[in-house]
N, CA and C of each residue as an Amber inpcrd file, in Angstrom:
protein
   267
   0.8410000  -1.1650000   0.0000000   0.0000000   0.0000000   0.0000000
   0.8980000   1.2440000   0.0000000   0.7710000   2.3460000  -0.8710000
   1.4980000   3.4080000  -0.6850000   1.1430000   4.3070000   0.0790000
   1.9900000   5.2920000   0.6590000   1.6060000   6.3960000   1.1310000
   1.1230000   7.5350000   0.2540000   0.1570000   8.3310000   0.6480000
  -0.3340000   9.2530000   0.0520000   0.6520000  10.5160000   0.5640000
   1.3630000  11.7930000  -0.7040000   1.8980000  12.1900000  -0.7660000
   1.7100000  13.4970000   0.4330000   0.7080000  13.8210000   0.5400000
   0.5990000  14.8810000   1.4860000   0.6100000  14.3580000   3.2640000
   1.1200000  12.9720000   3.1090000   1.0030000  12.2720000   4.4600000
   2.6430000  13.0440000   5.2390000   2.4560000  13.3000000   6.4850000
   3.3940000  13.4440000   7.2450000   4.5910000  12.2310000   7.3860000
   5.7370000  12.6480000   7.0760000   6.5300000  11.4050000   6.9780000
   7.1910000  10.5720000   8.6630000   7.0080000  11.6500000   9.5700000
   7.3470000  11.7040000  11.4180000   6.3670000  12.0810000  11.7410000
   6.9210000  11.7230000  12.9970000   5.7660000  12.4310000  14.2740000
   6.2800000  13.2410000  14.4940000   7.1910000  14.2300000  14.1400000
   7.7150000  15.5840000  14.0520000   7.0470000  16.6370000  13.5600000
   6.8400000  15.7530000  12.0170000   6.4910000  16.7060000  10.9150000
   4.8560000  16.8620000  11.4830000   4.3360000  16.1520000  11.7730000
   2.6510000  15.7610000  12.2830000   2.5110000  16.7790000  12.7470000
   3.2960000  16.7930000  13.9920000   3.4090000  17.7640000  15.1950000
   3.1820000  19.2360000  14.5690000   4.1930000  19.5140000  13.7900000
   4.1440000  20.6500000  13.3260000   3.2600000  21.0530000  12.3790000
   2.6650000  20.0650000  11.4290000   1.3790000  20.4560000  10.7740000
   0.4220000  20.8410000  11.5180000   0.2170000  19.8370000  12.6020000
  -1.2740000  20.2100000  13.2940000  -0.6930000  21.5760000  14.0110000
  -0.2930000  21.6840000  15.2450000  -0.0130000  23.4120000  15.5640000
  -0.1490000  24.3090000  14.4620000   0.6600000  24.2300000  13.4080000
   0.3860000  25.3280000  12.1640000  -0.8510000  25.2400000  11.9910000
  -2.2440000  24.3200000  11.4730000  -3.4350000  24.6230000  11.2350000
  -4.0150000  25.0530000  12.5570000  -3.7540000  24.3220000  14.0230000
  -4.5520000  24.9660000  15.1390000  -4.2200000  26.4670000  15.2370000
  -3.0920000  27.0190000  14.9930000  -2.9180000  28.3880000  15.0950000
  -3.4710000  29.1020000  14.2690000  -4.3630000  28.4320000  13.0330000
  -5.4440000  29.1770000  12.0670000  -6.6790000  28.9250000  12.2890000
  -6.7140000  28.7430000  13.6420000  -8.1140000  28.4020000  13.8120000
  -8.8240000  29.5250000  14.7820000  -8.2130000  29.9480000  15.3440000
  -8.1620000  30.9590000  16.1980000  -9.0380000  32.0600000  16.1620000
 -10.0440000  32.7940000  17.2670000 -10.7150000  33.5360000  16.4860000
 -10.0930000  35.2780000  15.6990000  -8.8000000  35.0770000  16.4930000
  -8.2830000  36.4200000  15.9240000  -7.4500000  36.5240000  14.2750000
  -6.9830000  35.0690000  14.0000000  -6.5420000  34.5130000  12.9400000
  -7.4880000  34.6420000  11.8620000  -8.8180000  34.2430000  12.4210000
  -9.9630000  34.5380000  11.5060000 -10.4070000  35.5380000  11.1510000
 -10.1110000  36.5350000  11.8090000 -10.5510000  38.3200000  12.1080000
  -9.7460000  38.9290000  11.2150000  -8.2680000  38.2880000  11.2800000
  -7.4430000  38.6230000  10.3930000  -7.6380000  38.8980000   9.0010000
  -7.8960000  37.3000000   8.6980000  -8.3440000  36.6180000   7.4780000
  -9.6100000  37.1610000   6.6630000 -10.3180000  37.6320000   7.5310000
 -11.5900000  38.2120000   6.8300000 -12.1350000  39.3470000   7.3260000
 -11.2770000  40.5380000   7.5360000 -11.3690000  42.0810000   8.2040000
 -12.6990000  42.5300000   7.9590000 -13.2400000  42.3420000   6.3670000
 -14.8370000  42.8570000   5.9620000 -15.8170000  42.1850000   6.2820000
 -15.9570000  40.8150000   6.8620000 -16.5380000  39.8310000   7.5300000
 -16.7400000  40.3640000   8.7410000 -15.8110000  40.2860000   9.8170000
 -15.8040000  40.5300000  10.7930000 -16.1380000  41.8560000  11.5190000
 -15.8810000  42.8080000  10.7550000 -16.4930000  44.3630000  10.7030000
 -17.6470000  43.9060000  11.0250000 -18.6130000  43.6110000   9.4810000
 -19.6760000  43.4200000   8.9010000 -20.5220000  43.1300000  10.1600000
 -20.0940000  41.8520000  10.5430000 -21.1300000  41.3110000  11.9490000
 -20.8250000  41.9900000  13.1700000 -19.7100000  42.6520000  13.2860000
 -19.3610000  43.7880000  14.4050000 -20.4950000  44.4950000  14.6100000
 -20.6920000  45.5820000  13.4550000 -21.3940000  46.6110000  13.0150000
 -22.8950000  46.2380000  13.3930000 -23.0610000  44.5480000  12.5690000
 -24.6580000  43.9900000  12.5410000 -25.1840000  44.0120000  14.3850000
 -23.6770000  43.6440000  14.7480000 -24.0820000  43.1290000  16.2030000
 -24.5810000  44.5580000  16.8690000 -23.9490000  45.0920000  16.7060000
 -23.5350000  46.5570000  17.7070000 -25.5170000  47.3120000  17.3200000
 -25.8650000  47.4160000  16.1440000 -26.8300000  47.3920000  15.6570000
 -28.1500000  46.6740000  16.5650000 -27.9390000  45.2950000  16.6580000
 -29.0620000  44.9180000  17.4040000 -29.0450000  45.3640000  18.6540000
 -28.0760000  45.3080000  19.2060000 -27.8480000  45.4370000  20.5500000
 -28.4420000  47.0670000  21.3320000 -28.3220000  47.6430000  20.2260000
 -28.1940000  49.3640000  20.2420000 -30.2560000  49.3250000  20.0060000
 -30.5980000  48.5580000  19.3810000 -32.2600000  48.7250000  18.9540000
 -32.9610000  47.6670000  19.9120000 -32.2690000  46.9580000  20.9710000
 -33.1300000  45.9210000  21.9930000 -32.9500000  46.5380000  23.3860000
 -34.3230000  47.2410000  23.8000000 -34.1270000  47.6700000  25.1410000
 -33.5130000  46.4210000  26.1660000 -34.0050000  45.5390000  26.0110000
 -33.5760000  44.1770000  27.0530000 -31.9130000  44.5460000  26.9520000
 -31.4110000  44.6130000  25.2380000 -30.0050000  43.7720000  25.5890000
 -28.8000000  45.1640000  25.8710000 -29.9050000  46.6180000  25.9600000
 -29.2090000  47.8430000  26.3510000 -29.2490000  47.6900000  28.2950000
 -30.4650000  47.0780000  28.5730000 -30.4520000  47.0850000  29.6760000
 -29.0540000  45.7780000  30.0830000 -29.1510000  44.5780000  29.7490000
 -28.4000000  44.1740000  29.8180000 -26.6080000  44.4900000  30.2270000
 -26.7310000  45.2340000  28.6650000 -25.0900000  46.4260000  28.7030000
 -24.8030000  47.1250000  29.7870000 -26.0030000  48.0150000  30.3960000
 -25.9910000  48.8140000  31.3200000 -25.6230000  48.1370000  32.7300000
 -26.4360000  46.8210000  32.9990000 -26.1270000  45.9120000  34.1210000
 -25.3060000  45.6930000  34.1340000 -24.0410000  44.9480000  32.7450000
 -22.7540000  44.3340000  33.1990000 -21.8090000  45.5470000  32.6300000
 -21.7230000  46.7130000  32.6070000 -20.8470000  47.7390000  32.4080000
 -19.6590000  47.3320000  33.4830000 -20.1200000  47.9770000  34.4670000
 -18.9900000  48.1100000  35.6480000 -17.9450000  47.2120000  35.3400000
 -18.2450000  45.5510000  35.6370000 -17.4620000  44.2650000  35.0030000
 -16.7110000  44.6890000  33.6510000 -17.1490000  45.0780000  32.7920000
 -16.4970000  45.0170000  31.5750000 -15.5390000  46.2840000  31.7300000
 -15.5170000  46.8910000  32.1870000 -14.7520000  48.3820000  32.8590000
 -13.4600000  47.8010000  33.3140000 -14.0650000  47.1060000  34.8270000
 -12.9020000  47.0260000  35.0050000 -12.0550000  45.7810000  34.6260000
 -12.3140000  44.6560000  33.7950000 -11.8660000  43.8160000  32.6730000
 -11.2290000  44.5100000  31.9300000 -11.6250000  45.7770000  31.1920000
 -10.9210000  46.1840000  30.0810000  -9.4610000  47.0600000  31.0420000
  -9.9950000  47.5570000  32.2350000  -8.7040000  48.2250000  32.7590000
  -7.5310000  47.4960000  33.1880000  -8.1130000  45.8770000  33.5990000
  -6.9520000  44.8590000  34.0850000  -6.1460000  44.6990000  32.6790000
  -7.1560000  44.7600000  31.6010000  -6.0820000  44.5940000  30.3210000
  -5.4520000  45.0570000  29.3200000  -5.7920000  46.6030000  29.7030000
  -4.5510000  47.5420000  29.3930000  -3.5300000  47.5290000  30.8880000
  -3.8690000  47.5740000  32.0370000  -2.6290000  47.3860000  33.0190000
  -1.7630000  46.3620000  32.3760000  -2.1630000  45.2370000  32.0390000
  -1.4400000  44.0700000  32.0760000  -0.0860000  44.3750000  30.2780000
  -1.1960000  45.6710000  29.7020000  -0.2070000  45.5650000  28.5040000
   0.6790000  46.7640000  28.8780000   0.6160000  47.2630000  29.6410000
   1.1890000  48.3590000  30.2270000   2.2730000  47.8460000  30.7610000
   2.0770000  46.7050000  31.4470000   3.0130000  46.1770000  32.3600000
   4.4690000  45.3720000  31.3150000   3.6430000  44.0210000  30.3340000
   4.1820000  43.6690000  29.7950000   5.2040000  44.8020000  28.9100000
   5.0560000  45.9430000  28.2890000   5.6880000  46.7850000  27.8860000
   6.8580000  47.5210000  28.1850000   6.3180000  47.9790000  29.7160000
   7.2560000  47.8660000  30.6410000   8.3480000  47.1250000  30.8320000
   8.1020000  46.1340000  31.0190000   9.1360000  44.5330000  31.0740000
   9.5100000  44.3180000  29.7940000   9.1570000  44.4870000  28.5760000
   9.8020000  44.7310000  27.4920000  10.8120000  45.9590000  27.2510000
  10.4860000  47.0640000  27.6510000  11.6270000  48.0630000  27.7280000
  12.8560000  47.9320000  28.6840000  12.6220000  47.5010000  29.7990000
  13.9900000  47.0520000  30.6810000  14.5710000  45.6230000  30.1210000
  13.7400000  45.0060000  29.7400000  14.5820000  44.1230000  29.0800000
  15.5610000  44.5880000  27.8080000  15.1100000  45.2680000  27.0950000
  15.6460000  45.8800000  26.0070000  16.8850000  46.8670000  26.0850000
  17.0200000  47.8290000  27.5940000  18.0540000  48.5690000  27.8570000
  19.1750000  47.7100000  28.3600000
């Protein structure tokens, strides 16, 4: 029986195929991949959300949370940056 040509010849090479496709699977890989896509349903989303009293009320309820989520994760790039510049001098 032969091998089929696109077959991995190691468990090396395997290795490294699959990571290379899992790292395109990603949802930011995808965001990448299709910028006018991803807008598109951005925009669609932001849209419903903006015309459903429920899911404004919603927004309004979990604000605070998402506040301070978004502030832990500019600290954290703040930080990493940081630690990138002393590393760098």
């Amino acid at each position: 029986m032969e091998r089929p040509e696109d077959r991995p010849a190691s468990l090396e090479e395997a290795k490294s195929r699959f990571l290379d496709e899992a790292g395109r699977l990603t949802p930011s890989a995808w965001i990448r991949e299709n910028p006018d896509v991803a807008l598109g349903g951005a925009l669609a989303a932001g849209l419903l959300i903006g015309c459903s009293p429920e899911a404004q009320e919603a927004a309004i309820r979990n604000a605070n949370s998402g506040f301070r989520l978004a502030a832990a994760f500019l600290a954290g790039l703040r930080n990493s940056a940081g630690d990138r510049e002393k590393t760098e001098a």
